[in-house]
TIROFI-347138 format. One record per residue (C-alpha): z, y, x; residue in three letters. Coordinates in nm, 2 decimals. Layout:
BEGIN
+--------+--------+--------+-----+
:     c3 :     c2 :     c1 : res :
+--------+--------+--------+-----+
:      Z :      Y :      X : ALA :
...
+--------+--------+--------+-----+
//
This chain:
BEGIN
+--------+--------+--------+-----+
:     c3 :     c2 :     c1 : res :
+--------+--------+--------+-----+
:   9.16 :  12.29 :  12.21 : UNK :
:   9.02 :  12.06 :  12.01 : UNK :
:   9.11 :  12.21 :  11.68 : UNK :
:   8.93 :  12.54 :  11.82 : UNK :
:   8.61 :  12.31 :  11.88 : UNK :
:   8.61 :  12.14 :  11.56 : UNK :
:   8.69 :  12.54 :  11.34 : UNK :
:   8.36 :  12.67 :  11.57 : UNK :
:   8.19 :  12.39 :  11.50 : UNK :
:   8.27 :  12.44 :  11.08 : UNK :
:   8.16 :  12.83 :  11.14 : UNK :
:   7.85 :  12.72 :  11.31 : UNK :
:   7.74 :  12.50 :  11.02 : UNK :
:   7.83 :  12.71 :  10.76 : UNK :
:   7.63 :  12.98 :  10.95 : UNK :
:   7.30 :  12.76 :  10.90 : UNK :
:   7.40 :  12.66 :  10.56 : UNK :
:   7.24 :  12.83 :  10.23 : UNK :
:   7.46 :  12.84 :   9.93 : UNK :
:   7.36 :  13.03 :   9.59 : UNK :
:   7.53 :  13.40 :   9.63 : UNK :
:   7.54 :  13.60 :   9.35 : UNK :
:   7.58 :  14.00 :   9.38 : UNK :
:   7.70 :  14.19 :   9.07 : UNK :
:   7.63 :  14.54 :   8.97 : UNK :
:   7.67 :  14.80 :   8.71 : UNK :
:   7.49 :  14.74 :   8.36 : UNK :
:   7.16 :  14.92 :   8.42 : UNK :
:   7.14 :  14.88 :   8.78 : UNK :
:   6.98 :  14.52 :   8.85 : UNK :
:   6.62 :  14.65 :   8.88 : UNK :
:   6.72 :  14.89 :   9.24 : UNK :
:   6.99 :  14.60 :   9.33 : UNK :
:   6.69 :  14.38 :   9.31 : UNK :
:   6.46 :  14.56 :   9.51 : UNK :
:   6.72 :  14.61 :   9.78 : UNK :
:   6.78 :  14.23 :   9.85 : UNK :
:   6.36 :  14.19 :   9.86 : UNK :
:   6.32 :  14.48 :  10.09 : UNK :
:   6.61 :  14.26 :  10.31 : UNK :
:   6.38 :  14.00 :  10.31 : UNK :
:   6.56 :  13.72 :  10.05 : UNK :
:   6.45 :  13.61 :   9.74 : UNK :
:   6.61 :  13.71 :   9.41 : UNK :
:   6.66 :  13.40 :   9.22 : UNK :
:   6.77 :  13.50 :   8.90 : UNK :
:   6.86 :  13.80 :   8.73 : UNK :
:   7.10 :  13.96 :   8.47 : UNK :
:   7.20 :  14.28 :   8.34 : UNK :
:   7.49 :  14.31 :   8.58 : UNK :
:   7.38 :  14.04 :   8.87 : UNK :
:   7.12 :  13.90 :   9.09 : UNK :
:   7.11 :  13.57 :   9.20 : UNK :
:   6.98 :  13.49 :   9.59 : UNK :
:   7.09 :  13.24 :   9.80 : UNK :
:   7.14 :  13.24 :  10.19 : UNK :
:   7.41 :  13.16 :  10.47 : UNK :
:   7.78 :  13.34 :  10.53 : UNK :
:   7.63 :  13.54 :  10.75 : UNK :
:   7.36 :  13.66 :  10.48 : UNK :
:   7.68 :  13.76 :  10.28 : UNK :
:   7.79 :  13.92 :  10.57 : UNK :
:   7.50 :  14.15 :  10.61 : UNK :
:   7.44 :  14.20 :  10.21 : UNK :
:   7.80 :  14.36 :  10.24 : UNK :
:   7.68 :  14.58 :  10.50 : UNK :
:   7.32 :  14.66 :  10.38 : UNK :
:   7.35 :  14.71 :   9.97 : UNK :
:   7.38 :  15.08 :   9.87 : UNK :
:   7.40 :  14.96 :   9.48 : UNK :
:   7.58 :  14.58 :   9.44 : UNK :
:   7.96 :  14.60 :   9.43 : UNK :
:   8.05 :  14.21 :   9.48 : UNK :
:   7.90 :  13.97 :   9.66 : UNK :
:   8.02 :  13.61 :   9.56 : UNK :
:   7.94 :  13.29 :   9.78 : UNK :
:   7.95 :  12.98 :   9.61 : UNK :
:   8.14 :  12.72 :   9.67 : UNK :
:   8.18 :  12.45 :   9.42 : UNK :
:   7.95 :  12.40 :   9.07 : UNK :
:   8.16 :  12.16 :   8.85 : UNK :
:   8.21 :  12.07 :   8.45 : UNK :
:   8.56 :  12.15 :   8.33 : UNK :
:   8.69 :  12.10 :   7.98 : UNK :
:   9.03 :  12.25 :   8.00 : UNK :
:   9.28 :  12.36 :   8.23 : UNK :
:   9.36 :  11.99 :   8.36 : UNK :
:   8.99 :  11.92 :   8.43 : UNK :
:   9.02 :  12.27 :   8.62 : UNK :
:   9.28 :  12.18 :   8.88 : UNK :
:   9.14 :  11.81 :   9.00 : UNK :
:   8.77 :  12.02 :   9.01 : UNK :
:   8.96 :  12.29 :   9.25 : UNK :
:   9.17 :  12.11 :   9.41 : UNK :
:   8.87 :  11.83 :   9.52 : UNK :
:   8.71 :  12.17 :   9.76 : UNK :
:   8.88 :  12.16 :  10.11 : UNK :
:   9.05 :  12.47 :  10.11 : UNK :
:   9.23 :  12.38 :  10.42 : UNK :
:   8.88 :  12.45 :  10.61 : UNK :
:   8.82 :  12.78 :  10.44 : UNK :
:   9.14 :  12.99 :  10.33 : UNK :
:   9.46 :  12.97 :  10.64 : UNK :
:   9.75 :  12.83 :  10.59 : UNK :
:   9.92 :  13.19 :  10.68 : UNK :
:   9.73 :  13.44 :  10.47 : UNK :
:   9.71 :  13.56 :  10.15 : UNK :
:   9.42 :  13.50 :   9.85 : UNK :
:   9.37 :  13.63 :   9.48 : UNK :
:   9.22 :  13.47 :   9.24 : UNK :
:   8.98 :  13.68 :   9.00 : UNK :
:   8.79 :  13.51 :   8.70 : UNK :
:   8.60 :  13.53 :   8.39 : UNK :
:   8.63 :  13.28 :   8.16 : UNK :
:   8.48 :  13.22 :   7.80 : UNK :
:   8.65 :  12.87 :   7.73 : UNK :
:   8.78 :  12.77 :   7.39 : UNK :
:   9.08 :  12.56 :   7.51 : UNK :
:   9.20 :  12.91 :   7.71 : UNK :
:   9.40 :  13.13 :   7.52 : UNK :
:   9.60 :  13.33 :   7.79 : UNK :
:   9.36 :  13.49 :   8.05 : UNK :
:   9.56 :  13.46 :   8.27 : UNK :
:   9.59 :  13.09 :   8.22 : UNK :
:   9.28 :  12.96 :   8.46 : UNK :
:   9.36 :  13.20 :   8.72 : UNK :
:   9.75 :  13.05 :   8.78 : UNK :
:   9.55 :  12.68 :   8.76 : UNK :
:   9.31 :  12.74 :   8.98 : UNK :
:   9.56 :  12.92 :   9.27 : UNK :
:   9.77 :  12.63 :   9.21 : UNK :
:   9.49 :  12.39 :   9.25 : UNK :
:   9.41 :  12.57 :   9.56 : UNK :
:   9.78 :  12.64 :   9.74 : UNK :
:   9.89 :  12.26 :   9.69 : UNK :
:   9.59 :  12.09 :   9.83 : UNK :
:   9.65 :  12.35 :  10.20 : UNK :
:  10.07 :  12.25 :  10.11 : UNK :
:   9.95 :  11.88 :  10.13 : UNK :
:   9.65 :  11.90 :  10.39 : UNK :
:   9.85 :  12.19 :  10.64 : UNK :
:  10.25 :  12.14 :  10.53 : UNK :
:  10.20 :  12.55 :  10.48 : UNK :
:  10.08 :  12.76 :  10.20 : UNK :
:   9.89 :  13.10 :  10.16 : UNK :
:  10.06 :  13.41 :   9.98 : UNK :
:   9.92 :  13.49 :   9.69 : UNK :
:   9.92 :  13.78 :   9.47 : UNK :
:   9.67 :  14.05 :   9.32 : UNK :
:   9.60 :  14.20 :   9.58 : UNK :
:   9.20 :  14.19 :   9.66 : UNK :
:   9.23 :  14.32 :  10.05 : UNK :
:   9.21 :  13.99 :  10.20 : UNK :
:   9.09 :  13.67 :  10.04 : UNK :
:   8.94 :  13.65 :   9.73 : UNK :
:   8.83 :  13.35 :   9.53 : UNK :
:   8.61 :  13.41 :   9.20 : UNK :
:   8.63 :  13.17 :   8.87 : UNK :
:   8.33 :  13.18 :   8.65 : UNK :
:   8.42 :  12.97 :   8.36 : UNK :
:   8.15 :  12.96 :   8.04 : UNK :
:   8.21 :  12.68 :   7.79 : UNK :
:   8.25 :  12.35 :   8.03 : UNK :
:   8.05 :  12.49 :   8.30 : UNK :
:   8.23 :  12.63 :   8.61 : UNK :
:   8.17 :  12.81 :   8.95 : UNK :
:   8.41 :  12.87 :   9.28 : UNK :
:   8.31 :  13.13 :   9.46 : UNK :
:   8.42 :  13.31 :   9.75 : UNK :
:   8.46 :  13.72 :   9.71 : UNK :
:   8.28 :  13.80 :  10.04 : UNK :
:   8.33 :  14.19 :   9.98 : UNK :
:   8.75 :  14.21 :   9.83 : UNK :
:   8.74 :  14.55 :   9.78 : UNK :
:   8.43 :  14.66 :   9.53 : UNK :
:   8.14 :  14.79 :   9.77 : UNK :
:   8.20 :  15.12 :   9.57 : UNK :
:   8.45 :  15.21 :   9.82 : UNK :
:   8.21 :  15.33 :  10.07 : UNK :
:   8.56 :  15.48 :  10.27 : UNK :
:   8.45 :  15.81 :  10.24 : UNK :
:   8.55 :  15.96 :   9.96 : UNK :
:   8.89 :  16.04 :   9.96 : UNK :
:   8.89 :  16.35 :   9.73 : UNK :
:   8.74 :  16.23 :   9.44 : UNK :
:   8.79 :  16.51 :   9.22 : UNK :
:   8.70 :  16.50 :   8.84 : UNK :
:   8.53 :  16.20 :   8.66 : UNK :
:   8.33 :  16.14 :   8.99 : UNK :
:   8.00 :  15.92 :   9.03 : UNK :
:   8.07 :  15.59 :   9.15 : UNK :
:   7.89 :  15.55 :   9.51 : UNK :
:   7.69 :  15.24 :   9.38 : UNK :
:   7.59 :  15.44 :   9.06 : UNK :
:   7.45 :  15.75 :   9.26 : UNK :
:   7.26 :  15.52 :   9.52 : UNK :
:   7.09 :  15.38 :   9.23 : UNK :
:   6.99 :  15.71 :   9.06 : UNK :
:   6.85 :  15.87 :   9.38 : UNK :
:   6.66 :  15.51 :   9.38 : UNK :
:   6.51 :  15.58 :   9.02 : UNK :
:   6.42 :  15.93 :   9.16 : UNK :
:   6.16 :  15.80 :   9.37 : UNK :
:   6.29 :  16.04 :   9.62 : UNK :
:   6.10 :  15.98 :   9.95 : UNK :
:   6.36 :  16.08 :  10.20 : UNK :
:   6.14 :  16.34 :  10.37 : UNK :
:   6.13 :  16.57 :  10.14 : UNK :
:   6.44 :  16.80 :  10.02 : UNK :
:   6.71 :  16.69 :   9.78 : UNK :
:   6.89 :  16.98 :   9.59 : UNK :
:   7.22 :  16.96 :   9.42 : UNK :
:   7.36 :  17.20 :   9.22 : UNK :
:   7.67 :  17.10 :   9.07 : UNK :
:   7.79 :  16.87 :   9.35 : UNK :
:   8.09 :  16.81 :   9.28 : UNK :
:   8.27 :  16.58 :   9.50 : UNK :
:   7.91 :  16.53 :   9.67 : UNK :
:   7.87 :  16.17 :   9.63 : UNK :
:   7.51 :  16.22 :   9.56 : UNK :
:   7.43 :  16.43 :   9.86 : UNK :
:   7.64 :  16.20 :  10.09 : UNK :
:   7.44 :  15.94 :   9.97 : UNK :
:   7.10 :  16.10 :   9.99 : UNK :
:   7.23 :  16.16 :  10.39 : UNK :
:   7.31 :  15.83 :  10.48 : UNK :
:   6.99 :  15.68 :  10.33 : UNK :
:   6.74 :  15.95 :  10.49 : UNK :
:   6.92 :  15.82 :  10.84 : UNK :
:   6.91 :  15.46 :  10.72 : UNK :
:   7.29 :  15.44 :  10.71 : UNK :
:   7.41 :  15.12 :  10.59 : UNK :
:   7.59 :  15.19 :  10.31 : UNK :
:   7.90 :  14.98 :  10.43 : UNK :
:   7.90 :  15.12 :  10.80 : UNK :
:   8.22 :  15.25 :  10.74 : UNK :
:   8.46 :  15.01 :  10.61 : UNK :
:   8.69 :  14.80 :  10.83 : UNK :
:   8.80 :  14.52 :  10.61 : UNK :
:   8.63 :  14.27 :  10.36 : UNK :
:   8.73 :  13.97 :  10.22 : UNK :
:   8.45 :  13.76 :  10.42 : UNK :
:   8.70 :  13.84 :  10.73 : UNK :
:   8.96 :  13.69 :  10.56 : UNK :
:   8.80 :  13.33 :  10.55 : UNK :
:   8.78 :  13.09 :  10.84 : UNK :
:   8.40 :  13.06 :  10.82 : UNK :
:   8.41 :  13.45 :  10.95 : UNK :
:   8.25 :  13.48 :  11.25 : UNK :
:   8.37 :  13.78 :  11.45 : UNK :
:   8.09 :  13.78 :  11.75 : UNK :
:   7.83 :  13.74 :  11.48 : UNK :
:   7.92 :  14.04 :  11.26 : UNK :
:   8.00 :  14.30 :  11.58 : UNK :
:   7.66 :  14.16 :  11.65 : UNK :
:   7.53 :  14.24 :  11.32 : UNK :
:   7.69 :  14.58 :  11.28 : UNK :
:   7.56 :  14.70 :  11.69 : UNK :
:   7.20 :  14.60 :  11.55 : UNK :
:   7.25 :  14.79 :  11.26 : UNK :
:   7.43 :  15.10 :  11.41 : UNK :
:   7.10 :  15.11 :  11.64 : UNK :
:   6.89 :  15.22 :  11.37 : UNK :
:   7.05 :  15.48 :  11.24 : UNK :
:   6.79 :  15.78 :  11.30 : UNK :
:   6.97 :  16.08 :  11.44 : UNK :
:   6.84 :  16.37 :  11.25 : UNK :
:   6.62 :  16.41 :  10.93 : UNK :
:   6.35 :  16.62 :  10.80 : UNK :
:   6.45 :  16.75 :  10.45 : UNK :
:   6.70 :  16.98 :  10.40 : UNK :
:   6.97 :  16.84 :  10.19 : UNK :
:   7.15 :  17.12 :   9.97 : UNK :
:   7.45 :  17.10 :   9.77 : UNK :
:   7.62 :  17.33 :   9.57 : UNK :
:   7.93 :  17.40 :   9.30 : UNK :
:   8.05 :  17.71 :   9.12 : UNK :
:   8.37 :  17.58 :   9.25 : UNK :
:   8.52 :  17.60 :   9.61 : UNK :
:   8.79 :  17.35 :   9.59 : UNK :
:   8.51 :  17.11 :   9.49 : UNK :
:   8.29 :  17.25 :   9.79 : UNK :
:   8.57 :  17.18 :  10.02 : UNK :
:   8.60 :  16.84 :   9.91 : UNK :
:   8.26 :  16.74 :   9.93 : UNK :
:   8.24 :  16.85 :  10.27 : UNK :
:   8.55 :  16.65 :  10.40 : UNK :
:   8.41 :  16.35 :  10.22 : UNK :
:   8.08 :  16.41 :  10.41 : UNK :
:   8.23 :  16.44 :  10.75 : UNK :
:   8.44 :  16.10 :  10.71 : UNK :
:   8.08 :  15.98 :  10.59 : UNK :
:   7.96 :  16.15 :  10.89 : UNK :
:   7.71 :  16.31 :  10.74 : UNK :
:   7.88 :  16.67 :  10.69 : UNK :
:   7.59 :  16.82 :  10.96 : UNK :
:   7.31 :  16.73 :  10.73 : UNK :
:   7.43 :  16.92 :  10.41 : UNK :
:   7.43 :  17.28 :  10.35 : UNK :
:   7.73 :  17.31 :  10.13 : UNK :
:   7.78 :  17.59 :   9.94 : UNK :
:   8.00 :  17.80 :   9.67 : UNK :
:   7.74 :  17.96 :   9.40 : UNK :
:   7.65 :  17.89 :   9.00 : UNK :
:   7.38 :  17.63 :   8.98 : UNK :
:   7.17 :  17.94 :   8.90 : UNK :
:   7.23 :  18.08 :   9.22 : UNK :
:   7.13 :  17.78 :   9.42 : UNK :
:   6.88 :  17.85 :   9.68 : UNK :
:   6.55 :  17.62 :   9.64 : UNK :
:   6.37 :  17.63 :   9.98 : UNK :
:   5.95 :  17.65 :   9.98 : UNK :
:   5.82 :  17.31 :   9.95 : UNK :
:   5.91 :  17.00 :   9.76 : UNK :
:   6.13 :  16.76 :   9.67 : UNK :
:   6.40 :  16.67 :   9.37 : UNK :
:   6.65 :  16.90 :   9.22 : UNK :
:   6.93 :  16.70 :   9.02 : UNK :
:   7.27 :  16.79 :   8.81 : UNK :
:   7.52 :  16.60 :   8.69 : UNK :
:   7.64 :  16.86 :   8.47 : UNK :
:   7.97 :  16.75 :   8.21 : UNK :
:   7.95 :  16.51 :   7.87 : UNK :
:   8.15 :  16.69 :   7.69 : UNK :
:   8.37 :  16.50 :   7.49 : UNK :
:   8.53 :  16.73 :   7.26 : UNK :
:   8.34 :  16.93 :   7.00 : UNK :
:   8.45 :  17.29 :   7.13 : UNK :
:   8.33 :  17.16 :   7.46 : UNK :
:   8.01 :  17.03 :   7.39 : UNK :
:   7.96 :  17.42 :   7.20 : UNK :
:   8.03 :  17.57 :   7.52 : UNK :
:   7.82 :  17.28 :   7.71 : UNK :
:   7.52 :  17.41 :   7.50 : UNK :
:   7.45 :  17.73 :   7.72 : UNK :
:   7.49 :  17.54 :   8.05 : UNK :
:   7.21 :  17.29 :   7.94 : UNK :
:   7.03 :  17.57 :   7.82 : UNK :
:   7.04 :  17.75 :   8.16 : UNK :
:   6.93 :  17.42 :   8.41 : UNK :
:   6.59 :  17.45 :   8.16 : UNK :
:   6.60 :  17.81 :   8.26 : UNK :
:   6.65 :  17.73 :   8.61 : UNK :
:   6.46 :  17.48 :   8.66 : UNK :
:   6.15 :  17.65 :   8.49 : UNK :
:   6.20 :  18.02 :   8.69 : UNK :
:   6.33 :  17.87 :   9.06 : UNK :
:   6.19 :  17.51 :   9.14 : UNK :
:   5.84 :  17.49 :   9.05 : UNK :
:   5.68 :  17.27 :   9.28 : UNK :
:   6.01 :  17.03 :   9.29 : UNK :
:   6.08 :  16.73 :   9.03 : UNK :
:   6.43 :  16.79 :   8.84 : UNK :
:   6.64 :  16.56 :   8.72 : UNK :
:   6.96 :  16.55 :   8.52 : UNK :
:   7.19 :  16.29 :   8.49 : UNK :
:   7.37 :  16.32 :   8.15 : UNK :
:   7.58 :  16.10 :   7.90 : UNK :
:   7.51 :  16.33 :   7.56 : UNK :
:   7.17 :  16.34 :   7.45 : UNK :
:   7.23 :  16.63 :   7.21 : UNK :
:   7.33 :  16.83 :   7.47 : UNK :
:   6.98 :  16.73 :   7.67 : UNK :
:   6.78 :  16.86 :   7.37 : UNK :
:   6.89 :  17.23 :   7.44 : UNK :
:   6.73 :  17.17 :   7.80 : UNK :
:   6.38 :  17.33 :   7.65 : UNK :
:   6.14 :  17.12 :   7.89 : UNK :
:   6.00 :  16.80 :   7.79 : UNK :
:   6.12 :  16.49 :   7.99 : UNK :
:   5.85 :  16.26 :   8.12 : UNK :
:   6.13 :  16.00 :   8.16 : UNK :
:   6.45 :  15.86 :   8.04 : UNK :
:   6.57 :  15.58 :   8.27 : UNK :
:   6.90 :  15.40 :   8.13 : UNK :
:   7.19 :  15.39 :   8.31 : UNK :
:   7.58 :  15.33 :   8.27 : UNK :
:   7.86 :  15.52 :   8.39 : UNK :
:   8.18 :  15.33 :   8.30 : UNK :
:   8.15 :  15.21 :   7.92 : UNK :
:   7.94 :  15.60 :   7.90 : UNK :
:   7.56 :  15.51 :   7.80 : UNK :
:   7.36 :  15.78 :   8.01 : UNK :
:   7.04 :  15.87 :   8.10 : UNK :
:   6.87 :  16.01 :   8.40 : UNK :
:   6.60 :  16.25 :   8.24 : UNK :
:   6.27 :  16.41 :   8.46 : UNK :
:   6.10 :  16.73 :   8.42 : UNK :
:   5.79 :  16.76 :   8.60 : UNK :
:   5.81 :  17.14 :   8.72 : UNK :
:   5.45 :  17.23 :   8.79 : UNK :
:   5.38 :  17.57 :   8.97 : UNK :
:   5.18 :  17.82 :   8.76 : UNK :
:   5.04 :  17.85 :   8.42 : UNK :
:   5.10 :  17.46 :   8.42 : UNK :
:   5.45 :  17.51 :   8.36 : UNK :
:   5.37 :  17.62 :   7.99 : UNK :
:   5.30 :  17.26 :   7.89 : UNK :
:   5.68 :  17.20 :   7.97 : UNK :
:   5.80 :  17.51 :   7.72 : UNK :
:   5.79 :  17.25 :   7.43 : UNK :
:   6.16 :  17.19 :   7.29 : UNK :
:   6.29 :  16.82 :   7.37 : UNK :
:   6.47 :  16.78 :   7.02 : UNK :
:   6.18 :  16.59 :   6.84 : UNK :
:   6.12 :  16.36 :   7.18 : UNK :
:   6.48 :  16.27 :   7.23 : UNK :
:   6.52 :  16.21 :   6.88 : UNK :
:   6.37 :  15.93 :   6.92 : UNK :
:   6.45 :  15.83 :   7.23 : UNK :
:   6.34 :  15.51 :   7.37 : UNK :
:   6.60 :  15.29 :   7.63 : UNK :
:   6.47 :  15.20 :   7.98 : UNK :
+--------+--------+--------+-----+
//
């Protein structure tokens, strides 16, 4: 009994507590990762191409987990320390009382990056520091955790720069990528985090329609969905590696997902359309939209992009055609890019189109002029999500220009 008393009593402190959490991203990705933690009402600290900084309680972590449609990690910090080697590493570590935090009985991993000169194996730091941490619960609890690479359970991050080092706990294991819905992937798909960011950059307003040809495995019409119904993003998964901690709180997260389960709107008013020239991709986007639960919102359908039916009214129309990584492939790619200018110019005047493309050659045989070009990554692929205003009438002449001498010189951001 008393043991129980003196754990609730750690879980109640560390739920009023405010640590330094960091949530990292995708390069390009920071500024709609930023504006998500605002709009949840905590500060963003700092900022770097693939992180944000903000700071808050275990339970903040928690609901950052649940809420962000574009992080993939959310770190808690434990411990800031000066380490000059390896030694230096394991007194540092094995200082924190892990005993309070990680149970004798379960399993952690240990993830890191490390820019030291005295390291020479990578895998070095990572061995110290799970030492550091499975002999100090061996000496405090006369048990000791598994440990293995395994990220499904707990998860302890080393950031290691020169002398300067941070513990953190991995509050999400698993990347927040893996929404849990998308188990047909198909071909080189979108990353979840990646297509909630794009449809951010969009602008798209939620109420009006969202067309997409070329849908693929339909990550970014699942997404699109479960934003219009203000879906969290990780409403779906049943594990992360905050559960795996003894500072998890299982009252205050059922809490915390009922709340945010109650605002989840139960219909929408844009139509959400998504097509592909192929059914095997159809098919799959629709299972993966009915384990999103989101399968009632999309009209799904087997056509060319050409044929894709753009309903009166407004909204955004956006592909995700292929690269093309081969020369004979690009050649062929040519007359696709070609044909979205055509389609765009002859089927969605009214609407905004968008396409999201990692070969800029291949964008200069759209025809239409792009009023933006917002950077983004996919992978190590440099990409960019390009605009075309598509006004209605004898405005749309303005947009007949060719794109070759404006992406020529292309400008980043």
């Amino acid at each position: 009994m008393h043991s129980t008393q003196g754990q609730l009593g750690k879980k109640q402190a560390q739920s009023v507590k405010k640590n330094k959490i960091l949530i990292t991203c995708a390069k390009g990705i920071a500024p709609y990762l930023s504006a998500e933690i605002e709009q949840l009402g905590m500060p963003v600290i700092s900022e770097t191409a693939a992180s944000i900084g903000t700071e808050g309680t275990f339970s903040d972590a928690m609901r950052l987990n649940l809420m962000l449609r574009t992080g993939l990690r959310v770190l808690y910090l434990i411990k800031e320390f000066e380490a000059d080697d390896g030694d230096d590493l394991y007194r540092e570590v094995s200082g924190i009382d892990w005993e309070n935090i990680i149970d004798e009985d379960g399993y952690l991993s240990v993830a890191s990056s490390v820019d030291n000169p005295t390291i020479r194996d990578s895998r070095f730091p990572n061995v110290r520091c799970k030492d550091a941490i499975v002999d100090r619960i061996t000496e405090k609890r006369g048990r000791r955790p598994d440990s293995g690479p395994l990220q499904d359970r707990t998860v302890i991050n080393l950031y290691w720069k020169d002398s300067s080092c941070s513990i953190y706990v991995d509050t999400s294991g698993e990347p927040l990528s893996k929404r849990g819905y998308r188990k047909i992937p198909m071909n080189a798909p979108m990353q979840e985090t990646l297509a909630a960011a794009v449809i951010m950059a969009t602008g798209w307003d939620r109420l009006s329609n969202f067309i997409n040809p070329m849908c693929g495995s339909g990550t970014l019409a699942i997404e699109a969905a479960m934003a219009a119904l203000d879906m969290p993003a990780g409403i779906l998964r049943d594990n992360y590696g905050f559960m795996h901690v003894k500072w998890f709180d299982k009252n205050v997260w059922e809490q915390m997902r009922t709340e945010a389960e109650a605002k989840i709107k139960k219909s929408i008013s844009s139509k959400i359309i998504a097509t592909d020239i192929r059914r095997d991709a159809v098919d799959a986007a629709r299972k993966n939209a009915a384990l999103a639960g989101v399968s009632h919102l999309i009209d799904f359908r087997v056509c060319a992009f050409e044929q894709t039916v753009i309903p009166e009214g407004s909204g955004i129309v956006i592909l995700n055609p292929e690269y093309g990584e081969r020369m004979g492939k690009v050649q062929q790619l040519e007359t696709v890019y070609h044909a979205i200018g055509d389609f765009f110019k002859q089927k969605c005047s009214g609407y905004k189109g968008y396409i999201f493309t990692g070969n800029l050659e291949l964008a200069k045989k759209v025809g239409l002029r792009a009023k933006r070009r917002i950077e983004f990554y996919n992978s190590a692929i440099e990409c960019r999500l390009l605009e075309y205003e598509l006004y209605q009438g004898s405005k749309k002449s303005k947009y007949a220009d060719k794109e070759d001498q404006r992406l020529s010189g292309d400008q980043k951001g």
